[in-house]
GUNU-913325 format. One line per 10 residues: number of its first residue (from 1); their letters; for each residue x, y, z of N, C-alpha, C. Coordinates in Angstrom, 1 decimal. Each point is the difference from the previous one (the first is absolute). Layout:
BEGIN
NUM	A	X/Y/Z/X/Y/Z/X/Y/Z; ... $
REM end
This chain:
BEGIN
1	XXXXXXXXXX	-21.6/-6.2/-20.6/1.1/-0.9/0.4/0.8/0.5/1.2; -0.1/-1.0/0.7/0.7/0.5/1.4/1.9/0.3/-0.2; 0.4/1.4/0.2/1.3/0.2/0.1/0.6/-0.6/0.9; 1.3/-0.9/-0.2/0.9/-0.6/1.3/1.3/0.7/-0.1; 0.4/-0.1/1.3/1.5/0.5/0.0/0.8/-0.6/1.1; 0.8/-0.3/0.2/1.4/-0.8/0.5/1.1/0.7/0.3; -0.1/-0.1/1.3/1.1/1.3/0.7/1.3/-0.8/0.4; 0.9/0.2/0.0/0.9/-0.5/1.1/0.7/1.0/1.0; -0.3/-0.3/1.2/0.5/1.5/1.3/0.7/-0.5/0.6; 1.2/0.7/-0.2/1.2/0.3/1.2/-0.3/0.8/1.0 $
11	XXXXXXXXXX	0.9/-0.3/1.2/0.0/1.1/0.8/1.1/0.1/1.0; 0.5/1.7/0.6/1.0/-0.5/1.0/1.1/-1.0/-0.4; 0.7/0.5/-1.4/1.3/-0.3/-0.5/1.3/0.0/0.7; 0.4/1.6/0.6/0.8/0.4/1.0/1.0/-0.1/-0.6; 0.6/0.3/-0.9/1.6/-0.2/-0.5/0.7/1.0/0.6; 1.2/-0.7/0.2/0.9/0.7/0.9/0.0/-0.3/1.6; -1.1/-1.2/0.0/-0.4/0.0/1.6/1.4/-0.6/0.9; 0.1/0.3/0.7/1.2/-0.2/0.8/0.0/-1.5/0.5; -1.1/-0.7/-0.1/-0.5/-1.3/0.6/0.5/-1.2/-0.5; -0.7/-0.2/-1.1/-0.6/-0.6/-1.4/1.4/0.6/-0.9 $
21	XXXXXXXXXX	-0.3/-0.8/-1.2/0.9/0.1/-1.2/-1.8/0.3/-0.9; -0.7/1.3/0.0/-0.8/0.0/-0.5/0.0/-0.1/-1.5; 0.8/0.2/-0.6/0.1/0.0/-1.7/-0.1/-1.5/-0.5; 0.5/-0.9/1.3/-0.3/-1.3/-0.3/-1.2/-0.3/-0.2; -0.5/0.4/1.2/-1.4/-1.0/0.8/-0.9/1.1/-1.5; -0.1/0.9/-0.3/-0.4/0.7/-1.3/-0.1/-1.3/-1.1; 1.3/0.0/-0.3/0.1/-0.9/-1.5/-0.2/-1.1/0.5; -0.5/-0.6/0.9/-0.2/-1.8/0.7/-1.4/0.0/-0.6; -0.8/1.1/0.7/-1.4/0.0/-0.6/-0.6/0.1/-1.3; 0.9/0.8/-0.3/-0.1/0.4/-1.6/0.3/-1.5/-0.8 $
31	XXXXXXXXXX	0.9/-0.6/-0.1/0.6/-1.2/-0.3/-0.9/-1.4/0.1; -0.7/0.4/1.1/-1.2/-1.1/0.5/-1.3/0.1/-0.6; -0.1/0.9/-0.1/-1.6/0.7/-1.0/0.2/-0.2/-1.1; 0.9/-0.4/-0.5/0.3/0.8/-1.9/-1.1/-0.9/-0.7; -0.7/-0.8/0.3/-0.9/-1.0/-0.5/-1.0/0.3/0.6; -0.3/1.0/0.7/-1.6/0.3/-0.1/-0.4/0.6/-1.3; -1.3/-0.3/0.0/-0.7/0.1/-1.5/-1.0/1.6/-0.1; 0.0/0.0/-1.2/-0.4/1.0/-0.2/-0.6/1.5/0.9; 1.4/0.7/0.6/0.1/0.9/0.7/-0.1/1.4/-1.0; -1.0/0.7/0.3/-0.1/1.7/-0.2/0.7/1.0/0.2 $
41	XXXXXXXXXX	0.6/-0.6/1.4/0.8/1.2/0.8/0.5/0.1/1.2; 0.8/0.4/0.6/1.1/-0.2/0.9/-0.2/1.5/1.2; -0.6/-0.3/0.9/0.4/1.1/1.0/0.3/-0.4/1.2; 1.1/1.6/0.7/0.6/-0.3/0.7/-0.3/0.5/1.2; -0.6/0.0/1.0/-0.4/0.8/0.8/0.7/0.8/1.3; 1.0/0.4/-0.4/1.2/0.8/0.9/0.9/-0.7/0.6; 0.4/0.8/1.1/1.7/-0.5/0.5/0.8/-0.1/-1.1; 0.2/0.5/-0.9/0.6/-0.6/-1.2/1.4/-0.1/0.4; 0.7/0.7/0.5/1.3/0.2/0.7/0.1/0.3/1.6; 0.8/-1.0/0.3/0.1/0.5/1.7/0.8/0.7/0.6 $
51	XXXXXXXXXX	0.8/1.1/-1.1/0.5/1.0/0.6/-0.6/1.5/-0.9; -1.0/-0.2/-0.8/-1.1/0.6/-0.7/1.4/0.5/-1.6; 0.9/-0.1/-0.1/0.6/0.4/-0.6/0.1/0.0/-1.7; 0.6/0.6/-1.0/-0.2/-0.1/-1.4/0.4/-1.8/0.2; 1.2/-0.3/-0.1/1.3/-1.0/-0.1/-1.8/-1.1/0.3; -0.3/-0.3/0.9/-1.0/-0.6/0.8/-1.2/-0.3/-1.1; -0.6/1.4/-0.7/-1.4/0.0/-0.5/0.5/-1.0/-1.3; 1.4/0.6/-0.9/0.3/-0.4/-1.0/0.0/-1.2/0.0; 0.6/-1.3/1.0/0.1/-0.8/-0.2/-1.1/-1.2/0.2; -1.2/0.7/0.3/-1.1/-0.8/-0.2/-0.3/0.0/-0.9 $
61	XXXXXXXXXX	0.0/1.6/-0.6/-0.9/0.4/-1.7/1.1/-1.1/-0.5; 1.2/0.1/0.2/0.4/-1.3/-1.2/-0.1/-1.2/-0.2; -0.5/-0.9/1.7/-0.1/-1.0/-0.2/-1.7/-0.4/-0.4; -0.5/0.9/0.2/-1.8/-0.1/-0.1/-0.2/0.6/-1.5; 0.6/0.9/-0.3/-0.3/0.2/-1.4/0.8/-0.9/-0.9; 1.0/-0.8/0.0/0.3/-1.2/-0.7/-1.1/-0.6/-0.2; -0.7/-0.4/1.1/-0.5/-1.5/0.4/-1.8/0.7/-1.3; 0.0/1.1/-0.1/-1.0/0.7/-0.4/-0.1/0.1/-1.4; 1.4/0.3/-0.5/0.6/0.2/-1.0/-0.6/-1.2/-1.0; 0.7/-1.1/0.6/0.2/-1.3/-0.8/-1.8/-0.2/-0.2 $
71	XXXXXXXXXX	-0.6/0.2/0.8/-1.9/0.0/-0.1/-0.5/1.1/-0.6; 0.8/0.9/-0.4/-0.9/1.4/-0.1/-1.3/0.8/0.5; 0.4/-0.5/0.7/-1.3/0.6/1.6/1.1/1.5/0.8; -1.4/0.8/0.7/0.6/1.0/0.3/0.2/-0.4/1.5; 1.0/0.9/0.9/0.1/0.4/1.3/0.1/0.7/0.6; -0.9/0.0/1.2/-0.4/1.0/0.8/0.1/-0.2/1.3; 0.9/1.3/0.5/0.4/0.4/1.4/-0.8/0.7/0.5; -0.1/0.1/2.1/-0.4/1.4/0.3/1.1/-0.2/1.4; 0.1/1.0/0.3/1.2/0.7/1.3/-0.9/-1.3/1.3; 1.0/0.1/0.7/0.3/-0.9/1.1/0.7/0.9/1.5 $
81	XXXXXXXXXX	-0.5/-0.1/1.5/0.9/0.7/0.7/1.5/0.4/-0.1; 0.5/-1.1/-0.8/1.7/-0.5/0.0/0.7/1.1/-1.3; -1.0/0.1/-1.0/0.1/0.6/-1.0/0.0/1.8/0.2; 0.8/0.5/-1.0/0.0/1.3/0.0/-0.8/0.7/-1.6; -0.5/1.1/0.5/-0.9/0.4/-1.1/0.8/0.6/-1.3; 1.0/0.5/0.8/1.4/0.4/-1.2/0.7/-1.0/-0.7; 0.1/-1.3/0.7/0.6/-1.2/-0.8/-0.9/-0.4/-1.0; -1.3/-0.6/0.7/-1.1/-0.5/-0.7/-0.3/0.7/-1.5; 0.4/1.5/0.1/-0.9/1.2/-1.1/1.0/-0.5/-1.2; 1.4/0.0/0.3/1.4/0.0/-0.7/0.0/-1.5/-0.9 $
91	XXXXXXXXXX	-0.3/-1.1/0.8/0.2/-1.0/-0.8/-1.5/-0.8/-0.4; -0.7/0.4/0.7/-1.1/-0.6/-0.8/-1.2/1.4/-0.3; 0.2/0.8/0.1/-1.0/0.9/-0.7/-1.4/0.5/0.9; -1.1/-0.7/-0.9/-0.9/0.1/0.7/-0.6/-1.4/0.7; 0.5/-1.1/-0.3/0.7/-1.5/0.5/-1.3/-0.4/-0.5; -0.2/0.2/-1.2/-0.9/-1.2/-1.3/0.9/0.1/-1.0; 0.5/-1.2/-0.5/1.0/0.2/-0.8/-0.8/-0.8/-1.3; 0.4/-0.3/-1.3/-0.6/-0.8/-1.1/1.1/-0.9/0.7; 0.3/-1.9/-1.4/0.2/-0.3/-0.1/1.9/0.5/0.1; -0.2/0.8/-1.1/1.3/0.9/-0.7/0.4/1.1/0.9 $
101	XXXXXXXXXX	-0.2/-0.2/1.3/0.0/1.4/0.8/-0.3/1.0/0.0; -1.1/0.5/-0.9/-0.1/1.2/-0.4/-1.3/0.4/1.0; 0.1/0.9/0.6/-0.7/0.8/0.7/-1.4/0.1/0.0; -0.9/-0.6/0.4/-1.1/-0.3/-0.7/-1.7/0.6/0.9; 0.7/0.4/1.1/-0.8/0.8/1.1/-0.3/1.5/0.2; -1.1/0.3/0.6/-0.6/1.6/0.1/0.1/-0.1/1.7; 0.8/0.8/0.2/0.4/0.5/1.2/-0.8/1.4/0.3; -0.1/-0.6/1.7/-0.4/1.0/0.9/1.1/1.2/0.3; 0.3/0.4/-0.1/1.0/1.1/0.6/-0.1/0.8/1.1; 0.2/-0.4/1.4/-0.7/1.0/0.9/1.3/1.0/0.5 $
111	XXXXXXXXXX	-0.4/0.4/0.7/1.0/1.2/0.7/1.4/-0.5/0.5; -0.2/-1.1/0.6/0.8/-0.8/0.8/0.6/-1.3/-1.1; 0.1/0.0/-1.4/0.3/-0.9/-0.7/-0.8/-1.7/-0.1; -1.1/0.3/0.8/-0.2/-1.0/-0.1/-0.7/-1.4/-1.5; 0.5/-0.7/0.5/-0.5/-0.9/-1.3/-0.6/-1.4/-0.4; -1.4/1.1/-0.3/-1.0/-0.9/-0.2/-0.2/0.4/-1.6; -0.5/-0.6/-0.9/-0.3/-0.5/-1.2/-0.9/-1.3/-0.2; 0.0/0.4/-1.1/-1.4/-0.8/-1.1/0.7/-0.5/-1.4; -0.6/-1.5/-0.4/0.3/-0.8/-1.0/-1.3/-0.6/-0.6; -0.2/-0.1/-0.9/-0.6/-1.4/-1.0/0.3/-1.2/-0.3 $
121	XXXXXXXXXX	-0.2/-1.0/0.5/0.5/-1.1/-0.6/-0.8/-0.5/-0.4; -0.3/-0.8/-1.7/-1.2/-0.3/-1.0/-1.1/0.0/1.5; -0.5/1.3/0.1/-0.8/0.2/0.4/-0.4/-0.1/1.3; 0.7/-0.2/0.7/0.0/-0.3/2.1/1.4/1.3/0.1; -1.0/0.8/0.6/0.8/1.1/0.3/0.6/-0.3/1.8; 1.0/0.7/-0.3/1.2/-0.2/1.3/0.2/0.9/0.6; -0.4/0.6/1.1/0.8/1.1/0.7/1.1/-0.2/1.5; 0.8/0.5/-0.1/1.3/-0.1/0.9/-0.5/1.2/1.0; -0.2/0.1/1.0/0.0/0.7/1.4/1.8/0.4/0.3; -0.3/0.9/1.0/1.2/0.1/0.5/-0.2/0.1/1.6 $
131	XXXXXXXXXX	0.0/-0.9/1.3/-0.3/-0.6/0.8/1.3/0.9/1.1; 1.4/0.5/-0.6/1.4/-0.2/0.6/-0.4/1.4/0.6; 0.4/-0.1/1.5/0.1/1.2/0.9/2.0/-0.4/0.4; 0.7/1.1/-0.7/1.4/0.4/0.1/0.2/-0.4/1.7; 0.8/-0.7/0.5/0.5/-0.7/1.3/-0.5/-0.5/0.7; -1.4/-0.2/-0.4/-1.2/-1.4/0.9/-0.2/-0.9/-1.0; -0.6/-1.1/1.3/0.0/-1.3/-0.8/-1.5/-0.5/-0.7; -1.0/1.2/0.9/-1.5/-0.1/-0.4/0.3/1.0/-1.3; -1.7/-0.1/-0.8/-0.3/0.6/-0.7/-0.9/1.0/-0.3; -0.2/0.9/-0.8/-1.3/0.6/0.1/-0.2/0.1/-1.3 $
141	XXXXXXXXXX	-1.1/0.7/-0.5/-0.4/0.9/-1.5/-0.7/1.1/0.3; 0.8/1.0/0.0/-0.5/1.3/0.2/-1.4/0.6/-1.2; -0.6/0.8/0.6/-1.2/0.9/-0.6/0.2/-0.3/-1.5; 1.2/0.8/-0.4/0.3/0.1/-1.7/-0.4/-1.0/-0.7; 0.9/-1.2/0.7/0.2/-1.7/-0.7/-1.8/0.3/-0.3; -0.4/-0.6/1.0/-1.2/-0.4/0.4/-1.3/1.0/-1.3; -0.2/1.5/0.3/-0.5/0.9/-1.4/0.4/-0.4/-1.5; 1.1/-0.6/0.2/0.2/-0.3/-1.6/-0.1/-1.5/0.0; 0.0/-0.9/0.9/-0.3/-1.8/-0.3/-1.7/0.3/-0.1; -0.9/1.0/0.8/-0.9/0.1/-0.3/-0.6/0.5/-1.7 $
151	XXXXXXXXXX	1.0/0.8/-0.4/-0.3/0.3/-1.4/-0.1/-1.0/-0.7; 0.8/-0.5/0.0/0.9/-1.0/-1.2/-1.3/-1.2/0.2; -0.4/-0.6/1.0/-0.8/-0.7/0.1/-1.6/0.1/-0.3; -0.1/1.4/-0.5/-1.4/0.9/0.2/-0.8/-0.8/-1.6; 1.2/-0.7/-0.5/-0.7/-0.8/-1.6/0.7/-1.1/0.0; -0.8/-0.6/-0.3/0.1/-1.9/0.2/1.0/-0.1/-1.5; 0.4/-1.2/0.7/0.8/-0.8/-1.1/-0.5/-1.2/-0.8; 0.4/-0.6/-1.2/-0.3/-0.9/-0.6/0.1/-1.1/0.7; 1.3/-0.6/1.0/0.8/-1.3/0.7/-0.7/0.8/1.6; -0.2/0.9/0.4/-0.1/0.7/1.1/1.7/0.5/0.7 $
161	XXXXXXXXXX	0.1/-0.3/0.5/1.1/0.8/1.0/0.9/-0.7/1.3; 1.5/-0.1/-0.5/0.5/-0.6/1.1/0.7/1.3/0.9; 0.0/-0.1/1.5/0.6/1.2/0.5/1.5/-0.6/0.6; 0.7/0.5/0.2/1.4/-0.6/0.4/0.8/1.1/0.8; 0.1/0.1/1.5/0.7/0.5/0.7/1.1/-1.3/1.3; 0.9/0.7/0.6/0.9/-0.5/0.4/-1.1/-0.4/1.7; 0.1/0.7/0.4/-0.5/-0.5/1.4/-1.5/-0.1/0.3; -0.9/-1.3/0.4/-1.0/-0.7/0.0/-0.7/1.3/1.1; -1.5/-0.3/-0.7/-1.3/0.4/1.0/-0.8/-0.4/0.8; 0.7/-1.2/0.2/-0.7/-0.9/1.0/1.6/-0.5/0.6 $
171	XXXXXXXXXX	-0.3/-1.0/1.2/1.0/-1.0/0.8/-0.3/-0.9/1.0; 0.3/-0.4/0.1/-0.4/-1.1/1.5/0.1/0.3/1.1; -1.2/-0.8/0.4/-0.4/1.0/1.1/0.9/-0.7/1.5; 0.5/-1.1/-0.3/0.9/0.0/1.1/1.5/0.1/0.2; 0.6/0.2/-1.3/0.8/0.8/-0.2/0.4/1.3/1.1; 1.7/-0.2/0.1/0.3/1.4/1.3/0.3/0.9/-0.7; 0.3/0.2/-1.3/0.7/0.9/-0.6/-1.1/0.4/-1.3; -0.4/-0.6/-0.6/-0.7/-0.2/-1.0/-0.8/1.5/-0.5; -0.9/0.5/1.2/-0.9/0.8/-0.1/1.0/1.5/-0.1; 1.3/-0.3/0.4/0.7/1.7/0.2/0.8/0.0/-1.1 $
181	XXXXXXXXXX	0.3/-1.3/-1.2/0.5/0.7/-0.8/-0.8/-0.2/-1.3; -1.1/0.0/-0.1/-0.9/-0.3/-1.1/-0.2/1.1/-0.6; -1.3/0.5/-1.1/-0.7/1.0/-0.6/-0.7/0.6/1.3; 0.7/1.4/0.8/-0.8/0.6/1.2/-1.4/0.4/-0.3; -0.3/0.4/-1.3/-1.3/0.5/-0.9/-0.9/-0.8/-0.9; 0.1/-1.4/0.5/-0.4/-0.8/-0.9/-1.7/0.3/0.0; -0.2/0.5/0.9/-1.7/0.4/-0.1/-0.2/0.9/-1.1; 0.8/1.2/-0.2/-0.2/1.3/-0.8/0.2/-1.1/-1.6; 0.9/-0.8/-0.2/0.6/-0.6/-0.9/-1.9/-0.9/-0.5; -0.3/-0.7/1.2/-1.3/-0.7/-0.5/-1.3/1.4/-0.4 $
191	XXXXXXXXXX	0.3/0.8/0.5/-1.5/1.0/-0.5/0.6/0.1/-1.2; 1.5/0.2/-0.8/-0.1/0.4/-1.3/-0.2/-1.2/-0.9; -0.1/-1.1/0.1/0.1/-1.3/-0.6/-1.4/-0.8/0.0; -0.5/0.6/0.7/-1.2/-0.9/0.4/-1.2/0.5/-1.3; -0.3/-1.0/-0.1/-1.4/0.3/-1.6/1.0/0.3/-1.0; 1.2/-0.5/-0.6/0.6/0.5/-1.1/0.1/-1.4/-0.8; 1.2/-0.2/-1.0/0.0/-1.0/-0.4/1.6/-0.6/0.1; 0.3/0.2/1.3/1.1/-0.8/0.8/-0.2/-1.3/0.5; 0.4/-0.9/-0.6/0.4/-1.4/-0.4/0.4/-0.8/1.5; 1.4/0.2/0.0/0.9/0.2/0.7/0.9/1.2/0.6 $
201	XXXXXXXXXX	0.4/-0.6/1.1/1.2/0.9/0.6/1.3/-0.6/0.7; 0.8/0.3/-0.6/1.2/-1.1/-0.3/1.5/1.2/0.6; -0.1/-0.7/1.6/1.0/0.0/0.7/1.6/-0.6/0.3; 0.8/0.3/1.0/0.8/-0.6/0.2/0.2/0.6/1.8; 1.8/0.4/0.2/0.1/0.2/1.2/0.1/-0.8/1.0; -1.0/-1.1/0.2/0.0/-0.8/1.0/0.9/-1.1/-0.1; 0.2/-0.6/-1.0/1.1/-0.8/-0.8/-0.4/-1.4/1.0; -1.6/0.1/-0.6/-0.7/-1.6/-0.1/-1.3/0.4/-0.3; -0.3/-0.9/-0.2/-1.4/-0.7/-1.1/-1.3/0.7/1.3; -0.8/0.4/-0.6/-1.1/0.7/0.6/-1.3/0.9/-0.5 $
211	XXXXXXXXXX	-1.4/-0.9/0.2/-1.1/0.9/-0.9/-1.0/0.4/0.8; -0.6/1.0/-0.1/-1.5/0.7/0.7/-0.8/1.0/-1.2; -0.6/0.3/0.7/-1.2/1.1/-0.6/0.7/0.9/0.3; -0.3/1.4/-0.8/-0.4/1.5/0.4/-1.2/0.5/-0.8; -0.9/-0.5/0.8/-1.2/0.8/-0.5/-0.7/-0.9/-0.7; 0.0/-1.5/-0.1/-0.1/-1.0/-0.5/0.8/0.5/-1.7; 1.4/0.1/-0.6/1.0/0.1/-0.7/0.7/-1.2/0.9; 0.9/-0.4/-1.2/0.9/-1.1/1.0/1.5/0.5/-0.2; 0.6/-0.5/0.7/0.9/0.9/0.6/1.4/-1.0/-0.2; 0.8/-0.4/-0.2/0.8/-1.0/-0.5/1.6/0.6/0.6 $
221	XXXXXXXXXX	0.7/-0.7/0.7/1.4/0.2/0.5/0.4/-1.0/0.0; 1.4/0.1/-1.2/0.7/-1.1/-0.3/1.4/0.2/0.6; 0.5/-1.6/0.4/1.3/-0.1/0.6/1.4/0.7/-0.4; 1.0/0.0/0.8/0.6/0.9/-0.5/1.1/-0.6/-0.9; 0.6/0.6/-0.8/0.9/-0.8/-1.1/1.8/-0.1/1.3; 0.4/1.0/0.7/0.8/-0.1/0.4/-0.3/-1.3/1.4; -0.7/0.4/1.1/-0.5/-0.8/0.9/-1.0/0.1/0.4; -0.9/-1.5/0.7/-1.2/-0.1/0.5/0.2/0.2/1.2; -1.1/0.8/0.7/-0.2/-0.8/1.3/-0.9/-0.4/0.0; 0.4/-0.6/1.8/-0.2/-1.6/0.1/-1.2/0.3/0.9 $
231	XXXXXXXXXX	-1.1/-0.4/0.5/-0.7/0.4/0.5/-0.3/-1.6/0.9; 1.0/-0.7/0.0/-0.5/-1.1/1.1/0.8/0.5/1.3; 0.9/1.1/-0.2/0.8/0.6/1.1/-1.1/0.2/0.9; 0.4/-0.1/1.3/-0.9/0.5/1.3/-0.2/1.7/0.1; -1.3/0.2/-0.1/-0.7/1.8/-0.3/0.7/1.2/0.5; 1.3/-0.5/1.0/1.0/0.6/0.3/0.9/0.5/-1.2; 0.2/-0.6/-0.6/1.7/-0.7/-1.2/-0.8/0.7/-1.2; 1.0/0.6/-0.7/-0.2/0.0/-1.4/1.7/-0.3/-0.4; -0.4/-1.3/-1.1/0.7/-1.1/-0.4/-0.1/0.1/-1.5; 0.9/0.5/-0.8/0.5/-0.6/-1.2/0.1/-0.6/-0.6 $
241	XXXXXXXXXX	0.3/-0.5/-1.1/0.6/-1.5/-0.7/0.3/0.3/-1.3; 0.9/-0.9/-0.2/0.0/0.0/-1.7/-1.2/-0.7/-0.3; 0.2/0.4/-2.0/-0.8/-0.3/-0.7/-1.3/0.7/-0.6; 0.9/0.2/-1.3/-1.0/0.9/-0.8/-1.5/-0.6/-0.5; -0.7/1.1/-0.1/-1.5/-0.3/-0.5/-0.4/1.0/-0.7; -1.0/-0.2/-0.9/-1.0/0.8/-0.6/-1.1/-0.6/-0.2; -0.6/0.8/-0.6/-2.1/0.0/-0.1/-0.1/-0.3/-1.8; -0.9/-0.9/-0.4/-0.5/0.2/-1.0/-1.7/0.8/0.3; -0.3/0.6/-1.2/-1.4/0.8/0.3/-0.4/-0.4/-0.8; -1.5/-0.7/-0.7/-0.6/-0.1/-0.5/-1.3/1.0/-0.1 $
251	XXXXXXXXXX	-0.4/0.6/-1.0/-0.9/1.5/-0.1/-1.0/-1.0/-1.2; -1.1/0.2/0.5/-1.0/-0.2/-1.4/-0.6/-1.4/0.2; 0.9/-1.1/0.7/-1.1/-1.2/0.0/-1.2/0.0/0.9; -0.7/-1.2/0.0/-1.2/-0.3/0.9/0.1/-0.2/1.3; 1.9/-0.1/0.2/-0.1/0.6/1.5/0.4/1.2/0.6; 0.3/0.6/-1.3/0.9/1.4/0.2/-0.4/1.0/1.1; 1.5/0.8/0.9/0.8/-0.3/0.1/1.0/-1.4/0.4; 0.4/-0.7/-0.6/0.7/-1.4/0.4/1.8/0.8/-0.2; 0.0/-1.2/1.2/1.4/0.3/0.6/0.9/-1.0/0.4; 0.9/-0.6/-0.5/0.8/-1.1/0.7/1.7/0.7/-0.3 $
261	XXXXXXXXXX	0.3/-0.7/1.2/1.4/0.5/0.3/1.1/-1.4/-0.1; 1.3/0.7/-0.8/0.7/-1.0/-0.6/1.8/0.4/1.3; 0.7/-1.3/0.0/0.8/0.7/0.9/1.0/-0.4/-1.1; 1.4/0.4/0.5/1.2/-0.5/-0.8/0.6/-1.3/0.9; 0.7/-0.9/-1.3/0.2/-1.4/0.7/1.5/0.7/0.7; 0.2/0.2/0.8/0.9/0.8/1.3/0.6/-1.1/0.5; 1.2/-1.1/-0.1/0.5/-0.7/1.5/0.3/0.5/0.8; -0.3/1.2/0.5/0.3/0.6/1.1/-1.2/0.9/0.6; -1.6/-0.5/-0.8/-0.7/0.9/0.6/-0.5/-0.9/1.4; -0.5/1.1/1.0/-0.2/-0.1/0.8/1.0/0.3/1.1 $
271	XXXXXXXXXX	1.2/0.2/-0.7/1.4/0.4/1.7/-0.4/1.3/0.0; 0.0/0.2/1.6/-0.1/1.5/0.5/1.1/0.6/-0.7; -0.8/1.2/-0.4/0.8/1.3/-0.5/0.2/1.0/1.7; -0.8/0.2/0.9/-0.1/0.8/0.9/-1.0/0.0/0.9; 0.1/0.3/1.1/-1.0/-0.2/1.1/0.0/1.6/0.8; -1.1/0.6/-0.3/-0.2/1.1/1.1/-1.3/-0.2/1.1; 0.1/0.4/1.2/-0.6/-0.1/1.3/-0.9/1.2/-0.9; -1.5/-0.1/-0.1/-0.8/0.5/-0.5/-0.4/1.4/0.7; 0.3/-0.3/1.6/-0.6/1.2/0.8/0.8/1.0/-0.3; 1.5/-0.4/0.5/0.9/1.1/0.3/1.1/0.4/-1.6 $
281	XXXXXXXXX	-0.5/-1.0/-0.8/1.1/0.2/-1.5/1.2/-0.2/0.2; 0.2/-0.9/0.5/1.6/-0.7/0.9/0.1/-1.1/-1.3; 1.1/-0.1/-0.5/0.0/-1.2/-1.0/1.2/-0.9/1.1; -0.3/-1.2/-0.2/0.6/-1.2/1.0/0.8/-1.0/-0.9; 0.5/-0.7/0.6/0.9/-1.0/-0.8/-0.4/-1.5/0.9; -0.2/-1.1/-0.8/-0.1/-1.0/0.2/-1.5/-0.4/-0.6; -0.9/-1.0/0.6/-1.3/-0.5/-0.5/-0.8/0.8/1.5; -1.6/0.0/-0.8/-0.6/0.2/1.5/0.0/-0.6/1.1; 0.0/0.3/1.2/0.2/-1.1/1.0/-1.3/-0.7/0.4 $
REM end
């Protein structure tokens, strides 16, 4: 009998963001979903706070572990550029949480704190990467990550394996910015994943909707819960907007991985949040001209 599983993914929360009233645009989405059916599990895939702070981490875990609570499904975080590895450790642990909050992950521990871990969920195992290089906005996974995602993956699973880091391994290729703040190692990242039994790979970062291969794996980047961008801006512009989204995942059916993206009903989605000149990182005021 074929195992299914039912994800729902956040990403790119940002509480505290200076922009946005992020704790809203949080519980907008949360509020809009509450009638999706039969969900497994809730992950978040970084930025969790946009000043990386405790005050920041906590207030997601509360609005996401409510929303968890009342379903008794677990949640699971991994670090985001925005995020700090000392916040992240403090309030969420090893950021697989149960239902009941209780700590439910096997953590990597490396030299540098970093935090990656391992979960079970009836049987589709989870692992959280840690993607965050301290004051850039790309990412990497150093050697360590990488020797121990290779262990952990060295025996198959029952559901097989979802992987979940903050910044994507692929981008668009006409994109001006795209390629300098992505996964810099996404190659090293495909030789450890390739022939295993990795399902999916369930991104954020870009804060919009976006899928490719690595290594024929598919590769899934969901929009962002604080703001989208807008990609009808001229390849100059990177343009903002309100309006929250997330990803449902579908694991186990006859089209699996399936993926459709749900937004929040927002009367205000679509107003520019911010416009930066893409080349020079100039943020501007008014519409594009």
């Amino acid at each position: 009998m074929t195992v299914r599983h039912r994800i729902l993914h956040l990403s790119d929360t940002h509480l505290n963001s200076p922009d946005v009233d992020a704790a809203a645009a949080l519980a907008r989405i949360l509020h809009d979903v509450r009638f999706v059916p039969e969900l497994n599990l809730v992950v978040v895939s970084g930025d969790i706070a946009d000043d990386g702070s405790t005050e920041g981490c906590a207030g997601v875990r509360a609005q996401v572990g409510r929303f968890c609570a009342e379903r008794g499904i677990p949640h699971i975080y991994c670090t985001g550029n925005h995020d700090t590895r000392e916040a992240f450790a403090t309030v969420l642990g090893s950021g697989h949480l149960a239902a009941d909050g209780t700590d439910i992950g096997a953590t990597m521990f490396g030299a540098s704190g970093q935090r990656a871990a391992v979960s079970t969920v009836a049987g589709l195992r989870v692992i959280t990467l840690d993607s965050l290089v301290p004051g850039q906005v790309h990412g990497h996974v150093d050697a360590a990550q990488l020797a121990w995602l290779r262990n952990v993956l060295a025996e198959p699973t029952v559901a097989g394996t979802v992987l979940v880091l903050h910044h994507p391994p692929i981008t668009v290729p006409t994109s001006p910015i795209m390629d300098m703040v992505n996964l810099r190692n996404a190659g090293d990242l495909a030789d450890a994943v390739q022939g295993t039994d990795v399902r999916a790979i369930l991104c954020g970062h870009f804060h919009l909707q976006l899928s490719g291969l690595l290594r024929g794996i598919p590769v899934w980047v969901t929009p962002g819960v604080v703001t989208r961008i807008d990609f009808t801006a001229p390849q100059q512009w990177e343009r903002a907007v309100l309006g929250a989204g997330a990803t449902v995942v579908d694991l186990g059916g006859p089209a699996s991985p399936l993926f459709h993206v749900l937004h929040a009903r927002d009367p205000r989605a679509g107003e520019q949040v911010y416009l930066v000149d893409a080349v020079s990182g100039d943020e501007v005021t008014g519409e594009v001209p």
